[in-house]
Each structure stands twice: as C-alpha cells, then as structure tokens.
C-alpha positions in Angstrom: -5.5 38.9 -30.9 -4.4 37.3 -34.5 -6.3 34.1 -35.3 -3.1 31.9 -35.6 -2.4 33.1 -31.9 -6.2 32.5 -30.5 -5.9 29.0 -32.2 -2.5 27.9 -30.5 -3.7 29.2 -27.0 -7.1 27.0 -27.6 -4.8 24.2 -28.8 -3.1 24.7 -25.0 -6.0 24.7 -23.3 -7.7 21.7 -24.6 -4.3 19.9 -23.7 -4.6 20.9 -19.9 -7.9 20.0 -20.0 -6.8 16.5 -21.0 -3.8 16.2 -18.9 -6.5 17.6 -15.9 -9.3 14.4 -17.0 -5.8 12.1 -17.1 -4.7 13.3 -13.4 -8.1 12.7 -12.0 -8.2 9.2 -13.2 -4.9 8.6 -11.3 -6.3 10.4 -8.4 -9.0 7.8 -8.6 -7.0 4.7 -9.1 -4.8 5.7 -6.5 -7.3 6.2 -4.2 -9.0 3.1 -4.8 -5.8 0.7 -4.7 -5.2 2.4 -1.4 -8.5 1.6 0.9 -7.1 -2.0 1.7 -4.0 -1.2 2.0 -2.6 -1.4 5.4 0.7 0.7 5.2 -0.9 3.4 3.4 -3.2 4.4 5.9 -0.6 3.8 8.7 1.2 6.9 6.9 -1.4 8.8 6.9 -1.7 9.3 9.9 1.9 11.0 10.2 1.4 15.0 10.2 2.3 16.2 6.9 1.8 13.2 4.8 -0.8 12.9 2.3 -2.2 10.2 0.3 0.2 10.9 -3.0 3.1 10.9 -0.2 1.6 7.7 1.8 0.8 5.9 -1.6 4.3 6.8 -3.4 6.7 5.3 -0.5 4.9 2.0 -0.2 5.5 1.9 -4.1 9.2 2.8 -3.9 9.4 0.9 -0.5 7.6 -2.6 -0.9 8.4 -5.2 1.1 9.9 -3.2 4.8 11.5 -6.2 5.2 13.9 -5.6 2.5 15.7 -3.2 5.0 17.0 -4.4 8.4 17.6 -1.4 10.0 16.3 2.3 9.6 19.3 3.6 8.5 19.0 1.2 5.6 16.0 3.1 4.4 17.1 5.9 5.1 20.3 5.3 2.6 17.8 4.0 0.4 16.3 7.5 0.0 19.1 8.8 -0.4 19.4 10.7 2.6 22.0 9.7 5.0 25.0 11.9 4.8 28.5 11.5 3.3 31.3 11.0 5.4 34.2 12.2 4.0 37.8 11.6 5.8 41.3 12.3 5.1 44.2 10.1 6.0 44.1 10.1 9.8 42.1 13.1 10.1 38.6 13.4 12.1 35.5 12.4 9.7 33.3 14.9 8.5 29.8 14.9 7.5 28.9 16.5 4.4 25.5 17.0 1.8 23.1 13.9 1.9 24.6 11.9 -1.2 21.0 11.8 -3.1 21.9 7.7 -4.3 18.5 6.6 -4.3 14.9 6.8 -5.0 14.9 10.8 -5.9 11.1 10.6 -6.7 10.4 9.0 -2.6 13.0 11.4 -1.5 11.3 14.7 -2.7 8.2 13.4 -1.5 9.7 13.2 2.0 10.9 16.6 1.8 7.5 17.8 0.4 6.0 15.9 3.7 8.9 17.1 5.8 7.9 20.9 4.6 4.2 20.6 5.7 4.9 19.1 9.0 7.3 21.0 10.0 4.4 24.3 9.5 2.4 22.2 11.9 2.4 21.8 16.2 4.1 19.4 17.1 7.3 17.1 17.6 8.6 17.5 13.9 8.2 21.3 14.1 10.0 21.7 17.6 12.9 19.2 15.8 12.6 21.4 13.2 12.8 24.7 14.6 15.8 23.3 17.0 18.0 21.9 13.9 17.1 25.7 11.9 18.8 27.4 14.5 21.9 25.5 14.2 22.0 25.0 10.7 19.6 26.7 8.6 15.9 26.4 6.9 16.9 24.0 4.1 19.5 21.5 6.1 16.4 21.2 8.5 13.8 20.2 5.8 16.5 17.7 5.0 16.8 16.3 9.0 13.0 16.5 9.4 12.2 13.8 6.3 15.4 11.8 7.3 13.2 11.9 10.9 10.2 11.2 8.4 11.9 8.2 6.9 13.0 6.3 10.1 10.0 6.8 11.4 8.2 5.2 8.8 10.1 2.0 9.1 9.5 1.9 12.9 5.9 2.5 11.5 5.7 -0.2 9.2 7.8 -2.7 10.7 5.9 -2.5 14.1 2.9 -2.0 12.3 2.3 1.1 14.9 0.5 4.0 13.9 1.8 7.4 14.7 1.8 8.2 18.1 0.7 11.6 18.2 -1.5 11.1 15.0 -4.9 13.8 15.2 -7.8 11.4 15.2 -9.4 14.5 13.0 -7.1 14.8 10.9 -6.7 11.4 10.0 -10.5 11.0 9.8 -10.9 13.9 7.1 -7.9 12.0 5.2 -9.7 8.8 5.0 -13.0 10.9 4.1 -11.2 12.6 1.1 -9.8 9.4 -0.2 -13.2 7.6 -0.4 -14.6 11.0 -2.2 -11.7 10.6 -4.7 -13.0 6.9 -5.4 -16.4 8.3 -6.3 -18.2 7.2 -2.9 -20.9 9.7 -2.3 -21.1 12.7 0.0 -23.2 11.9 3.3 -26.0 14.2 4.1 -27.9 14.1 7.2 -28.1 15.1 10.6 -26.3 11.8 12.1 -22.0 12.9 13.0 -19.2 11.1 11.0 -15.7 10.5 11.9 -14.9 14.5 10.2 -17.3 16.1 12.3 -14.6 17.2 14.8 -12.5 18.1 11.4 -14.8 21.2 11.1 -15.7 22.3 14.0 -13.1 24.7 15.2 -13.4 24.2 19.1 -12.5 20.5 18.5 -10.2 21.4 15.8 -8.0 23.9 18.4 -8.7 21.2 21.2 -6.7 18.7 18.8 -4.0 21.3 18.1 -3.9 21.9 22.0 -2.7 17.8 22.2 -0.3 18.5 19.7 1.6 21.9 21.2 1.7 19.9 24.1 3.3 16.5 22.4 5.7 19.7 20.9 6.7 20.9 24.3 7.0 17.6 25.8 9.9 17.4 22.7 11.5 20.3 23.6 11.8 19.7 27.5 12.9 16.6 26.3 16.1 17.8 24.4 16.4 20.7 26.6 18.8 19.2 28.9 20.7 17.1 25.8 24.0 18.3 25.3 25.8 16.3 22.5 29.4 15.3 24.4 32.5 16.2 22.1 34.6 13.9 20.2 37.0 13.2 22.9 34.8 12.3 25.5 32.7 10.3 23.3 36.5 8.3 22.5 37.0 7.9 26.4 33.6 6.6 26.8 33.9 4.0 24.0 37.3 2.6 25.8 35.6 2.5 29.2 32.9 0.4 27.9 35.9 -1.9 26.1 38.0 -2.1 28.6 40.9 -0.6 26.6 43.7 1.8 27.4 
C-alpha cells in the first residue's frame, strides 16, 4: 500500500477513535442526567425503548402538559395522518404528514421496530395492522401506538402495564454502568439476576405471550362498522333525521 494512502487511512482511524471517546462522554452524560429523572425511567420500561429513545422524547417533549390530548402529541411527532377530501366527496387518509420533531419521530419508529420483534401487545398490533397494510405502514401504527401511550404514561405518571420487571431491571443496571458505577461482585442476587437466568427469563416472556394473546382475543371479535352505519349511529345519538 503507497505511504500517502497508509497515512490518510491512519488519519481516518484516529478520527473514529475521537468521535468513539466523544460518543462515550455523551453516553455518560446522558446517563447520568437520566437517574433522577422520573419520565425517563417510566419509558423505559415500555418494550422496545431504550435509554437514547426514553432520554430523547423527554427532551423533544418537556413539559406533557403542553399537549392536552394524545393526539396532540401524536401531531407533534409528526405522525397523525393527512386527511385529504374533495368537494363533497368521503375523506381519505393518506401518508403521516412528517410536520414535526423528525429526530423524536425516527426514534419512535426505531422503538416501534424493536417492540414489535418482541411478545407481546405491540407485536400482536403489529402483526394484525401488517396483514392489512404492509411491514412499513405497521412500524408507522405501532410508534403512533408508541406515542399515545407515552402521554397516557407521563400524564398519569403510570408505568407500563405489561413492563418485564427483568428487563427493566437490566436497563437501569446498564445505565448506572454507563455513569461509571462499578460492577457488583459477590454471591448476594441483584435486581438482573432473573435478566440472566434463562428459566426466569422464558417465565417472563411466558407473561408476555399471554399479555399478546389476551390482545388478540381482544380484537378478535372487533369489526370496524362501515361509513354508513357509523353516519346512522352518529344521528341516533343526536337525535337527527
């Protein structure tokens, strides 16, 4: 290899090595801002969000009260679809319209993609909406799902309800090591210990196929009613004719 090549290739690898040092000391300050936060670790325990996701829509979020609905937030993002109508023709819903936080909303559909490989709720909506309409417009439903969820989350300051105690446990373990805390040695268990031990672990999953099934028989007998009957339903509720 000439030398002029050998040199720029070194040059490129001391750069990575920088940027590598510069990520890490995000990692770390990220880390550390989040251990008091409150609506950080609530996130966390949703399948399929991690701390960069958790940490990155409390930034872009702030104050939940801001939004007074779900839907709100979920505009916000950037994710509620357009409705496109003309004249007196029926509305039609088309592509999300991406107005928004673009950086939040790519982190829901990163969150949206890992949950959605995962037992559970999300993965039964999921799998039910990719039937109808394909892999991508379902990655797209599951982190809208993701984002009114987190504003029932935050605004009822609920955790999730079928959060993997596990799970969550080895999150919060992860981002104390990012911090710097220490690694614990010894014989005495910590809140991981079920993390790694695979009975456990497929006990946990066991709660969660079942939280996925109890979805599905759920929807199961849910037939959406067409736009007609929807209309007569609407004018027996109001009286009109």
């Amino acid at each position: 290899m000439p030398d002029d090549e050998r040199a720029a290739i070194q040059r490129h690898i001391r750069e990575l090595d920088r940027l590598g040092d510069d990520l890490r000391v995000l990692d770390r300050e990220i880390a550390e801002s989040a251990l008091d936060d409150a609506a950080i670790k609530r996130l966390l325990t949703i399948t399929g969000v991690n701390l960069a996701v958790a940490a990155g829509l409390v930034a872009a979020v702030g104050d939940i009260g801001r939004f007074s609905s779900p839907q709100k937030l979920v505009s916000y993002f950037g994710l509620n679809p357009r409705v496109r109508q003309s004249g007196l023709s029926a509305a039609h819903h088309g592509r999300i319209s991406k107005i928004g936080r673009s950086h939040a909303r790519a982190m829901l559909v990163e969150a949206a993609s890992a949950a959605a490989k995962t037992p559970g709720p999300l993965h039964a909506f999921f799998v039910r909406i990719r039937a109808k309409r394909g892999h991508q417009i379902a990655a797209v439903a599951v982190a809208r799902k993701l984002a009114v969820l987190c504003w029932h989350m935050l605004t009822k300051q609920e955790d999730y309800l079928w959060a993997r105690s596990s799970l969550v446990a080895h999150k919060m373990r992860s981002m104390g090591l990012q911090t710097g805390k220490p690694h614990k040695k010894g014989n005495r268990r910590g809140p991981t210990y079920a993390y790694n031990v695979k009975e456990l672990w497929n006990q946990a999953m066991r709660v969660a196929e079942q939280a996925q099934k109890g979805y599905e028989h759920f929807v199961e007998a849910w037939r959406p009613r067409p736009p007609k009957e929807r209309a007569r339903g609407r004018e027996a509720l109001t009286g009109s004719n």
